[in-house]
C-alpha positions in Angstrom: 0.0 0.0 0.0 1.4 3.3 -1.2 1.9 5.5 1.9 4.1 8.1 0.3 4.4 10.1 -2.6 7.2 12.1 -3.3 8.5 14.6 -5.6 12.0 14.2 -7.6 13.6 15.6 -10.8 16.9 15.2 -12.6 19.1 15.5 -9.6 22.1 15.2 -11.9 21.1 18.7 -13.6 22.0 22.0 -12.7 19.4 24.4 -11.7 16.5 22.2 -11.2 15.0 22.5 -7.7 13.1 25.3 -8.8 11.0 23.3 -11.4 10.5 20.3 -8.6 9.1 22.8 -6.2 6.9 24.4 -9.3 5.8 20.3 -10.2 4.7 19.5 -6.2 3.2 23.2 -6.1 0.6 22.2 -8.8 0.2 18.2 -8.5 0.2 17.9 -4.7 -3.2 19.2 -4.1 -5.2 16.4 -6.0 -4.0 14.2 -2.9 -5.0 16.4 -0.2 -7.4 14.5 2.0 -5.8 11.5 1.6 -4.0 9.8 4.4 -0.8 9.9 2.2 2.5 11.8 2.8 3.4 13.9 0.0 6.4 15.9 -0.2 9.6 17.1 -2.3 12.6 14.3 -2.0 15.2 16.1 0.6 17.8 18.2 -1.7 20.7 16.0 -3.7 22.8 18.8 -4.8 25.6 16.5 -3.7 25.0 14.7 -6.9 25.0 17.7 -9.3 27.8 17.4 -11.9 28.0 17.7 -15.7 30.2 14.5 -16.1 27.7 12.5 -13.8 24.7 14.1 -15.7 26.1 12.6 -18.8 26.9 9.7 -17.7 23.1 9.2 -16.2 22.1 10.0 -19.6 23.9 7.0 -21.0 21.8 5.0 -17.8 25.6 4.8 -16.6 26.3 4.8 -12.7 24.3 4.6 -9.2 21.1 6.2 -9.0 20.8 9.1 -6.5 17.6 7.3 -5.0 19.2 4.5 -3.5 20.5 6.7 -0.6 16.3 6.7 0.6 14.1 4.7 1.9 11.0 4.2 -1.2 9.2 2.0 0.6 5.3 1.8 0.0 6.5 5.1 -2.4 5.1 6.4 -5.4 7.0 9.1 -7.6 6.0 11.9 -9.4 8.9 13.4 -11.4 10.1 16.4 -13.4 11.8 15.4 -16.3 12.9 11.9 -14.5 16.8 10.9 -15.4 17.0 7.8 -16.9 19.1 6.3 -14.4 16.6 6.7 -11.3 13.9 5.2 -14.2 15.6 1.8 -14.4 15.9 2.5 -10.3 12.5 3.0 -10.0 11.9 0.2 -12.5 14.0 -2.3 -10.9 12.7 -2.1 -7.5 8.6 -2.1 -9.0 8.4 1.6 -7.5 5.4 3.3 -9.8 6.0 6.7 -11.0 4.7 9.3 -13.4 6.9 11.1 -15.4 6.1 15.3 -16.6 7.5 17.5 -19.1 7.3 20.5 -20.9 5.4 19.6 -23.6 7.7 20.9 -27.1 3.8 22.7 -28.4 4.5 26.0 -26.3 1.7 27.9 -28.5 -1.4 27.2 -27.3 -3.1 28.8 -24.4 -0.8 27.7 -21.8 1.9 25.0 -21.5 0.7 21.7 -21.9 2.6 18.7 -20.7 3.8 15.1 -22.2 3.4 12.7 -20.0 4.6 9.2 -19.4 4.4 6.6 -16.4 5.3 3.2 -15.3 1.9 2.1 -14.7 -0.8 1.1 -17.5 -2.5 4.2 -18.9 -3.9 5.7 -22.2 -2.8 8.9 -22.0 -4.5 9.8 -24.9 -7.7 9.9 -23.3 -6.4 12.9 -21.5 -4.7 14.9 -25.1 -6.3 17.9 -26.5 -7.0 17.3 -30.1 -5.5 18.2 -33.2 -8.4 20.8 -34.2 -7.6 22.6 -30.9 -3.7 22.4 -31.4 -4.6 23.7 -35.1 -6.6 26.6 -33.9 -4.3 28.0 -31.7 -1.4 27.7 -34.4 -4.2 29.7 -36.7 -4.8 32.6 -34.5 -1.3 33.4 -34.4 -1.0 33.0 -38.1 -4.3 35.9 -38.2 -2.2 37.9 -36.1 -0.1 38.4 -38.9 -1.7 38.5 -41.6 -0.8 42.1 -42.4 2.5 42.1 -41.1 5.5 42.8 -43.4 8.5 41.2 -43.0 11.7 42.0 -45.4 12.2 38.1 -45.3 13.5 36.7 -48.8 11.5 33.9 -50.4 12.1 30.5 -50.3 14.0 30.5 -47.0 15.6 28.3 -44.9 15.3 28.7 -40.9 18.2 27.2 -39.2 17.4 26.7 -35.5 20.7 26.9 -32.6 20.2 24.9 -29.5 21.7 25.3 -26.1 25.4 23.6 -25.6 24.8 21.2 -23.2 21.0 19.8 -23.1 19.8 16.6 -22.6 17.9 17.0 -26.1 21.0 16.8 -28.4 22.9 14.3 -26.0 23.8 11.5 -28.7 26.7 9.0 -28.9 28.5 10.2 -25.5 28.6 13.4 -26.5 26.3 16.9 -26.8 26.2 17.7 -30.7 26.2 20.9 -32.2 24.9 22.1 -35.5 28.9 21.5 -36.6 28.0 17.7 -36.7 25.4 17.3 -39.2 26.9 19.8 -42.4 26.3 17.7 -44.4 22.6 18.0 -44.2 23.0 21.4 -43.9 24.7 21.5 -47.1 22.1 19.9 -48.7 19.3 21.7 -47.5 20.8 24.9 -48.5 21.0 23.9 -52.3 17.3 23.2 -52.3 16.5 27.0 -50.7 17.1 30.5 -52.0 18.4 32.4 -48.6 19.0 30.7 -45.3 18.3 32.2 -42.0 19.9 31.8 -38.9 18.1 32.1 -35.0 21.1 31.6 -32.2 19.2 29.9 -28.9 18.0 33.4 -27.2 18.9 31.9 -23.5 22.3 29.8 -23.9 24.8 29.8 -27.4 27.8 28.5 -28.6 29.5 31.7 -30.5 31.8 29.7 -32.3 29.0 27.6 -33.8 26.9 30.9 -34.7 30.0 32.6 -36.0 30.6 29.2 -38.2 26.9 29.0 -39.2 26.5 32.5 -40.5 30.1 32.5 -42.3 29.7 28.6 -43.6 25.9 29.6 -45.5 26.3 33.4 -45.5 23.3 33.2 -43.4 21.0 36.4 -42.2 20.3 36.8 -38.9 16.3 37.4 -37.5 17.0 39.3 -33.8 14.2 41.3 -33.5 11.1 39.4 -35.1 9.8 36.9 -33.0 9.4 32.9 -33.5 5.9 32.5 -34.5 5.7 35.9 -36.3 8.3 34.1 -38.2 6.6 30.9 -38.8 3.4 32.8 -40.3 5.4 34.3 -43.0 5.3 32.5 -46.3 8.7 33.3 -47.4 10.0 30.3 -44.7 9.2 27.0 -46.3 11.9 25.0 -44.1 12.8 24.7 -40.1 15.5 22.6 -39.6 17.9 22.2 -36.5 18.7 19.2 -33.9 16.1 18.7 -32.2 14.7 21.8 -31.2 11.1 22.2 -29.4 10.6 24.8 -32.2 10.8 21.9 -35.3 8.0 20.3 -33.5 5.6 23.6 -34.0 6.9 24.3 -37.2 4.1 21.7 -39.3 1.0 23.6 -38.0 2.0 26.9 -39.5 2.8 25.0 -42.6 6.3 24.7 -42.4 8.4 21.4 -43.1 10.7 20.6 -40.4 13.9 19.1 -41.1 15.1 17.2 -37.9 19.2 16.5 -38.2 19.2 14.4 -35.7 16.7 11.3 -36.4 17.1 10.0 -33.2 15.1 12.9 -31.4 13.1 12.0 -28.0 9.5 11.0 -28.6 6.3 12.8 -26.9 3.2 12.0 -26.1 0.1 13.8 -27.2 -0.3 17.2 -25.5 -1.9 17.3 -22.1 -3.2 20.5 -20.2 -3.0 21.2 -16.3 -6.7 21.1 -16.0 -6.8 17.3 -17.5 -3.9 16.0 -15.7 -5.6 17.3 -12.2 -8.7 15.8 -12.9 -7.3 12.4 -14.5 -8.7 10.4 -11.2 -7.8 7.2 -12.9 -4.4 8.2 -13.3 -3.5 9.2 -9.5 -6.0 6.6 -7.6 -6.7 3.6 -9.9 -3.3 3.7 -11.3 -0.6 5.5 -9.1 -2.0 4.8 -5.5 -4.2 1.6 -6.9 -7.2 2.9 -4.7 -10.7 1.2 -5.3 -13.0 3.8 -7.3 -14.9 4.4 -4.7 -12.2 6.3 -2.6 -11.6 8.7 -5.2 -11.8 12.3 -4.5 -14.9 14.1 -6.2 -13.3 17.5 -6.6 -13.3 19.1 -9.8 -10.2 21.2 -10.5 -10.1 24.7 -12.9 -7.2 26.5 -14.2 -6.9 29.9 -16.0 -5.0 30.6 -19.4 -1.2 30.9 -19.3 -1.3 30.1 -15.4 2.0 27.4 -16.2 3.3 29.7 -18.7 3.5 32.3 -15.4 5.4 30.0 -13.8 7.4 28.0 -16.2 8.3 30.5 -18.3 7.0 32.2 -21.7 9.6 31.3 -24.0 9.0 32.6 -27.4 5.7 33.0 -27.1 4.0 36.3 -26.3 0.7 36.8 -24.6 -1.7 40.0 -25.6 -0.5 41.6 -22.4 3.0 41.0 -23.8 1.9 42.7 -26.7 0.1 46.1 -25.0 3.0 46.1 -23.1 5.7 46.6 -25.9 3.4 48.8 -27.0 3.3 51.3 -24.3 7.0 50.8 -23.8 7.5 51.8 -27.9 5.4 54.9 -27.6 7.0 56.0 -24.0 10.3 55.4 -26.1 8.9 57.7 -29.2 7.6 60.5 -26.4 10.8 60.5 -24.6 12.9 60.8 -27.8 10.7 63.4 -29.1 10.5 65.7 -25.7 14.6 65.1 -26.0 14.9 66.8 -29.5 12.6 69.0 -28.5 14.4 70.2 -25.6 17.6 70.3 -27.6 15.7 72.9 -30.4 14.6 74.9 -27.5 18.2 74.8 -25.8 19.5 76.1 -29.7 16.6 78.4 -30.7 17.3 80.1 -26.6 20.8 79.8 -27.4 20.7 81.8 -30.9 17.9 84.4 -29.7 20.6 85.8 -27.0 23.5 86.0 -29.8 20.6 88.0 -31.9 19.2 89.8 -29.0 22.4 91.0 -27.4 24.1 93.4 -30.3 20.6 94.4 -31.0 20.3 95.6 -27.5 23.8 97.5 -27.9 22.6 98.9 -30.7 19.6 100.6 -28.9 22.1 102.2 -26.1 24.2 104.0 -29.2 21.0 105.1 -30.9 19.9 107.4 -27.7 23.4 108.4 -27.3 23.8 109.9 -30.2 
């Protein structure tokens, strides 16, 4: 009988406690009422280092969870490291497994999910229709935007330097790796494009990118107002979040890496907090008739708040910029402004002043 639940993430990655803390903040209260301890896994910063991380990543080494006691435990994890999955596995420990899911448009961040106990997780996905909407509205949004974007372009996507999404063969690739493809795809467009990661780059790769394909650089447009303009017809990078939007604005995506991580269907807050079958049949294997009745509701872009926006920009976003463009225009037009004044003041005293002198002979004489 499951007496526990705790949370865990990749304790083998830098900078994660916040997202563990964010994960129990949401999940935990679907068990409240429940004669169940529920908690955050006390902190393993002992085992945070990039050579272990990598290692993990290969499901190389000792798992982090041995060091506690898991017994009548169930886990729910952010972004769980392989390594504590074949634990977990390995000593019949159920757990759920959340992640971002890579569909960041729509009107908050959804989540893939996977577990270790039976369950159709499609039952719980928004559908294509609704993923297609969303993608649409942005594309509206533009529809009288002009971009000086060339035609027939090719959008070349950088990645982070070290992330678990381009970890292949022992090592963490960069675009460097596949020019060959690269190469290729370039023949078949007109002008290529190049977007650097905004967070996290790798200069030398950007600075070998843009010299290798004489690419253009895109700083100041952003990434869906850039996948609703015709002139892109390709998306390609490593394995970027972004190549997985890319096809519902019409765009082919050109993955370089064909051995990219797999994700379920997208899944929203609300449905995960309300999937009753998923906590008490399947994680907690309660009897239907102990299952909690309450019936959980969520607002727009409440994990986007939290999580973080990403590229994607909300219609306060948008008012915002906005007000910040026209408070830059006013301030830059009460600055020349002052500056005439300061040179019309300035000239008026070099006219006034042998006029003046003038006056004083005048009577004199």
């Amino acid at each position: 009988m499951i007496k526990k639940i705790i949370f865990i993430s990749d304790h083998y990655r830098r900078r994660q406690e916040r997202n563990v803390k964010i994960l129990h903040g949401l999940i935990s209260p679907v068990f409240m009422g429940l004669d169940i301890e529920v908690e955050i896994l006390p902190d393993t910063a002992d085992y945070i280092d990039e050579k272990k991380w990598a290692a993990s990543l290969d499901d190389i080494g000792r798992s982090a969870l041995e060091d506690h006691d898991l017994s009548d435990t169930a886990v729910i994890g952010f972004e769980i490291n392989p390594i504590d999955r074949s634990f977990l596995d390995s000593k019949d420990i159920p757990w759920v497994n959340i992640e971002i899911h890579p569909l960041r448009f729509l009107e908050d961040l959804y989540f893939s999910v996977t577990a270790s106990i039976p369950f159709d997780f499609d039952l719980l996905a928004c559908s294509e229709k609704h993923i297609q909407l969303a993608a649409n509205v942005l594309k509206l949004k533009n529809l009288e935007s002009e971009y000086e974007i060339e035609e027939n372009a090719l959008l070349v996507i950088g990645q982070t330097p070290a992330d678990k999404s381009i970890y292949f063969d022992g090592q963490f690739k960069s675009l460097l790796d596949y020019m060959e493809t690269l190469e290729r795809l370039s023949r078949d467009h007109d002008t290529i494009y190049y977007r650097p990661h905004p967070a996290e780059t790798d200069q030398k790769v950007d600075e070998e990118i843009m010299r290798r394909f004489h690419a253009k650089s895109l700083p100041e447009i952003g990434y869906y107002d850039l996948l609703s303009v015709n002139q892109i017809q390709t998306v390609c990078g490593i394995s970027s979040s972004s190549l997985h939007e890319a096809p519902w604005f019409g765009k082919k995506a050109v993955f370089l890496e064909n051995r990219i991580k797999q994700f379920t269907h997208p899944i929203s807050l609300k449905s995960l907090l309300n999937a009753n079958e998923l906590w008490f049949k399947g994680l907690l294997s309660l009897e239907s008739k102990s299952f909690p009745k309450e019936e959980f509701v969520t607002q727009d872009n409440l994990c986007r708040d939290i999580f973080g926006y990403w590229s994607y920009k909300t219609p306060f976003d948008e008012m915002n910029k906005k007000i910040l463009d026209i408070y830059e225009t006013t301030t830059i037009a009460k600055a020349k402004a002052d500056e005439a004044h300061m040179a019309l003041t300035s000239t008026s005293w070099k006219i006034t002043e042998p006029l003046r002198d003038f006056k004083i002979f005048f009577r004199k004489n």
